[in-house]
C-alpha positions in Angstrom: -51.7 20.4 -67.4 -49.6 21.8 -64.4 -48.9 25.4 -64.3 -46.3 26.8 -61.6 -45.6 30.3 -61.6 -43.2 31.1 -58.6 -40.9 28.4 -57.0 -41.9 26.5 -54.2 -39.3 27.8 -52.0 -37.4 24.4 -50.6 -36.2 21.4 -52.9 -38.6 18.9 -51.0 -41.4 21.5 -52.0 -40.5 21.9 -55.4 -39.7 18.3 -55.9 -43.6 17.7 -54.5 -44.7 20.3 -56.8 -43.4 18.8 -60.0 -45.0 15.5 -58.7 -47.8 16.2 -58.2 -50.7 13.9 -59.4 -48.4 12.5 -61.8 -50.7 9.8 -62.8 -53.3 12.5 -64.0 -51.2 15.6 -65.2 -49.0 14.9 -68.6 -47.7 18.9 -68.7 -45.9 20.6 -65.7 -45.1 24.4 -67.0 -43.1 26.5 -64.9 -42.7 29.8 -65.3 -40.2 30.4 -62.4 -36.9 30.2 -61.8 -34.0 31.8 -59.5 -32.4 35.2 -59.5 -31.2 36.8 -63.0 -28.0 37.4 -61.0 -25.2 36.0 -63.8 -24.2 33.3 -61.3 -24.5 29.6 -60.8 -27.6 28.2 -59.3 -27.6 24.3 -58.8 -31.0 22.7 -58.4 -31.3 20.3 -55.5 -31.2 16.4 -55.4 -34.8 16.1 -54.9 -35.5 18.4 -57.7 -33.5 16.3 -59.3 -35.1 13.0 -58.6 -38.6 14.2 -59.0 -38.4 15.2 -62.6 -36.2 11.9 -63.8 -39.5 10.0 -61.7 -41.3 12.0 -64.1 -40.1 11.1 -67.3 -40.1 7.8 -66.1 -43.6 6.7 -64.7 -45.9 10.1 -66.1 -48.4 9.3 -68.5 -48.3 5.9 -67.8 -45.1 5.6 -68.8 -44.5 7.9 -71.6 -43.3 10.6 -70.1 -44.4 13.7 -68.2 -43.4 16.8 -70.3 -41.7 19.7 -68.2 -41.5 23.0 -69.7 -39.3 25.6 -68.4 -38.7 29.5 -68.8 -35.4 30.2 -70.2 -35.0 33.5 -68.4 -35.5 36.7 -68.6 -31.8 37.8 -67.4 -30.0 38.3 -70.4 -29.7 42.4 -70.0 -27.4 43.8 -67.4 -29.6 46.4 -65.7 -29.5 47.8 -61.8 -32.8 45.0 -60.7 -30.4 42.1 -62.4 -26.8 43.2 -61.8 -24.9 40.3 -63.8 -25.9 39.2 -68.0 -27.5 35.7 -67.3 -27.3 32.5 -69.2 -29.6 30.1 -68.8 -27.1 27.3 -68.7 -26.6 28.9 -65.2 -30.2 28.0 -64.1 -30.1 24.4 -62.6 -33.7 23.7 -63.5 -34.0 25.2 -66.6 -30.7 23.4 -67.7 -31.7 19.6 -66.8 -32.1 17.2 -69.9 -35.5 16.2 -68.3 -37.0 19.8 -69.1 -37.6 22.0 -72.2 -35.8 25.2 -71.8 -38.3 28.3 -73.8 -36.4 31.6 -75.0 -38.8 34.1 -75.6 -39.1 35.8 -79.1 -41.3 38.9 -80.4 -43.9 39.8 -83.0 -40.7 40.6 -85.1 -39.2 37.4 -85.0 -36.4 38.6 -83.1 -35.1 36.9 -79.4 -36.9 39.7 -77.0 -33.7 41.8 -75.6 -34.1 39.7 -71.5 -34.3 36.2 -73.1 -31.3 34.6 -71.8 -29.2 32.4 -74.3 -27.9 28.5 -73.7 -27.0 25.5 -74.8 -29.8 24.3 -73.3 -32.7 26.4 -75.0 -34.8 23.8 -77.1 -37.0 26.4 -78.9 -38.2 29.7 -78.6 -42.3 30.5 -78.7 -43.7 34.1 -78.6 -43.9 37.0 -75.8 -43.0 40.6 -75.6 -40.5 42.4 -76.6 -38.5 45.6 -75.7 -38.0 46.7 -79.5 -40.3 49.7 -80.7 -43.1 48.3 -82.8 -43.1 44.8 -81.0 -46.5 43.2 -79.3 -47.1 41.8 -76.2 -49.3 39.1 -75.5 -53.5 39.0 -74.5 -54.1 36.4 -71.8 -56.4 36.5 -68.4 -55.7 37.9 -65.7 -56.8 38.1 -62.0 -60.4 39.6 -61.3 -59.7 43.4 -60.1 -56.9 45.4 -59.1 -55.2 42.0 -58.0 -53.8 41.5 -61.4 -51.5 43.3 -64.5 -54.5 45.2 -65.2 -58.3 45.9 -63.8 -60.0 44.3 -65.5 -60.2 40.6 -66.6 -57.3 40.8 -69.2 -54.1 41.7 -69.6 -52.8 43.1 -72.6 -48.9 43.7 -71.9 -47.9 39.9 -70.3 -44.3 38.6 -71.5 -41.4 37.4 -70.4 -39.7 33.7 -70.7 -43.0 33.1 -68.3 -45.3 33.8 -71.4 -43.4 31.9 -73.8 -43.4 28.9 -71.8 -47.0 28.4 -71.5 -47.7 29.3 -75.3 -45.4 25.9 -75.3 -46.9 24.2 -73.4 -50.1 24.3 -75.4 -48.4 23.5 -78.3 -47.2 20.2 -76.7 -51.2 19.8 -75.7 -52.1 20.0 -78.9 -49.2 17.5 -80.3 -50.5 15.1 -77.5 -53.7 15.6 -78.4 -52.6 14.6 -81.9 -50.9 11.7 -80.8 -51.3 10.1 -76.9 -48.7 7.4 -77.4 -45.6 9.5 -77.5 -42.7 9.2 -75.0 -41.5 12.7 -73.6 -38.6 12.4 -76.1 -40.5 11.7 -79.1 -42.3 15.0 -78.6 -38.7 16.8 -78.2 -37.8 15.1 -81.5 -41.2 16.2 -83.1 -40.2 19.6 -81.7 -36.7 19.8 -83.2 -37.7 18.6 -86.4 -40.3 21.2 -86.8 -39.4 24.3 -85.7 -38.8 26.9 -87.7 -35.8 28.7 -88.6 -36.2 32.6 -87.4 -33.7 36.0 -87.4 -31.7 33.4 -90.4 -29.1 36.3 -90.1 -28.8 36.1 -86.8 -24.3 35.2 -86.4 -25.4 32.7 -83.7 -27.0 30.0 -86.1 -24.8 27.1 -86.9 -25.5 23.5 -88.1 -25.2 20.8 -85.8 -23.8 16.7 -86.9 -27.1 16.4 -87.5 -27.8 18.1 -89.8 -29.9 20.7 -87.7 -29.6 24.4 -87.8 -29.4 25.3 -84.0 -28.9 28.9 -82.0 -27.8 29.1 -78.0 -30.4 32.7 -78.8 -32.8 30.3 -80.1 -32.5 26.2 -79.8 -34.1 24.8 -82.6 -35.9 27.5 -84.0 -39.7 29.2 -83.4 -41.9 26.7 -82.3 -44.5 25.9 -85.2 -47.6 24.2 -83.6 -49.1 23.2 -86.9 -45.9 21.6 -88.4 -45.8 20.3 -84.8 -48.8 18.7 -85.1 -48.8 17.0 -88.6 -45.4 15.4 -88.0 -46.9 13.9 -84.6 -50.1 12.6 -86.8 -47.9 10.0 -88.5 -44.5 9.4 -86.2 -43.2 6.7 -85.5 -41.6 6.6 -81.8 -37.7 6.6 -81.2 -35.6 3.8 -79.7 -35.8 3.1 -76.0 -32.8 5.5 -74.4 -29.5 3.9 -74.6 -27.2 4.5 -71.5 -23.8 4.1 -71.7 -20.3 5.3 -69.5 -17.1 6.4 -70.5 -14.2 7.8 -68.3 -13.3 9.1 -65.9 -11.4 11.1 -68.1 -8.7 13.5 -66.5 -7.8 15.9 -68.9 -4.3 18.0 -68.1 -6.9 20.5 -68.9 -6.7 24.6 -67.8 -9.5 27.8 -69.1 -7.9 30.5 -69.5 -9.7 33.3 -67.9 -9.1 36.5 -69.8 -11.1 34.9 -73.1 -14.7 34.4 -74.1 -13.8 32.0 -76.8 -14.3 28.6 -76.9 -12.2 26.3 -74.9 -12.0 22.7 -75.9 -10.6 19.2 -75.6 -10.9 15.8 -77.0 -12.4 12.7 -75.3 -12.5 9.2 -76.7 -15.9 7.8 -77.3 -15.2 4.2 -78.6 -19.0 2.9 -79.3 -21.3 4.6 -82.3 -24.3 6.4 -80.9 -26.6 8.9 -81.7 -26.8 11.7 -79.3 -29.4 13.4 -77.7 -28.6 15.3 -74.9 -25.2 15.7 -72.6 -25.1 16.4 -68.5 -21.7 18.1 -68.0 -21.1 18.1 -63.8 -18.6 21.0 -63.0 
């Protein structure tokens, strides 16, 4: 697998990054993302193109698997001036990518990791909560890195989760080389595990899933992860279809934070996996 750690700087460089020897890498993790600011950033067309080339031709076909960092902006705090959301962050929110909140040794969503729509699951880090853990990895030889020696014992972050997700998705490939990049989403969803049940922000989807903007899906759970690739039987090709335009005499209000909805007319039956809304 892929591992990126800080963003390439330009769209072109980014989209060559996530490109990369895609005929011999099947994971790109990327633990990176833009400023924890509260605002809007859109990803660029290239960006764009590269990871839909990805899914496409990777693994011969199957589908390269992107996992993203949901973000560690959720707190308000002088370095990061606005709450973030990572339905905000124009990389982490593309259907093409799986979107990590981080979550502690207590099960709880660790007090940066931004909430969104498009969070698939969360997968352990640090947390900020008295009594939490943070995690063991490598580090750089020497002063260079988190500590001096050869490991660090305090790493976290959405950038900690995201790997320990990535290797999950190793191990489900490992399991089973013939699945399409959505088959291990579905594997992913269908496994995880429902954590913080108490939490106000669970609901149940149409189908039939419990689902969290804190959370996605639930805690990743690479063993139920891997038995249910074992035996799976891939999904259906991806169905395309249009609708619209639709022009909705359509205003949100500004002085609310709830909800704001309206109706659209979908006239064919299909089973949904994933929406791009374009504002």
């Amino acid at each position: 697998s892929g591992l990126l750690l800080l963003g390439a700087g330009t769209d072109s460089n980014e989209a060559a990054a996530l490109n990369y020897t895609l005929d011999a890498i099947d994971i790109y993790s990327n633990s990176w993302g833009p400023d924890d600011d509260g605002r809007l950033h859109p990803s660029g067309p290239l960006f764009i193109q590269a990871v839909a080339n990805g899914v496409t031709n990777g693994r011969d076909g199957l589908g390269a698997i992107y996992s993203w960092a949901g973000g560690n902006g959720r707190q308000h705090t002088e370095e990061m001036p606005g709450e973030d959301n990572s339905n905000y962050d124009g990389w982490a929110n593309s259907r093409y990518v799986n979107a990590i909140a981080a979550i502690g040794s207590d099960g709880l969503y660790s007090s940066y990791s931004e909430a969104g729509a498009n969070i698939l699951v969360a997968a352990p880090s640090n947390s900020w909560r008295y009594g939490t853990s943070a995690i063991t990895t490598t580090d750089i030889v020497g002063y260079a890195g988190y500590s001096t020696d050869d490991y660090a014992y305090d790493f976290g972050g959405t950038s900690s989760a995201c790997p320990l997700f990535s290797g999950v998705v190793a191990l489900i490939l490992d399991a089973n080389e013939n699945l399409t990049w959505r088959d291990v989403q579905h594997i992913l969803v269908n496994s995880a595990r429902m954590n913080d049940p108490n939490d106000s922000s669970w609901g149940i989807n149409d189908a039939g899933h419990d689902v969290s903007h804190k959370y996605g899906f639930g805690a990743v759970d690479a063993g139920a992860a891997v038995s249910l690739a074992e035996n799976w039987t891939n999904v259906d090709e991806e169905l395309n279809l249009s609708f619209g335009p639709f022009s909705p005499s359509f205003t949100i209000p500004t002085s609310t934070n709830t909800w704001s909805e309206f109706d659209v007319q979908i006239t064919d039956d299909i089973s949904l996996e994933s929406i791009d809304v374009v504002v």
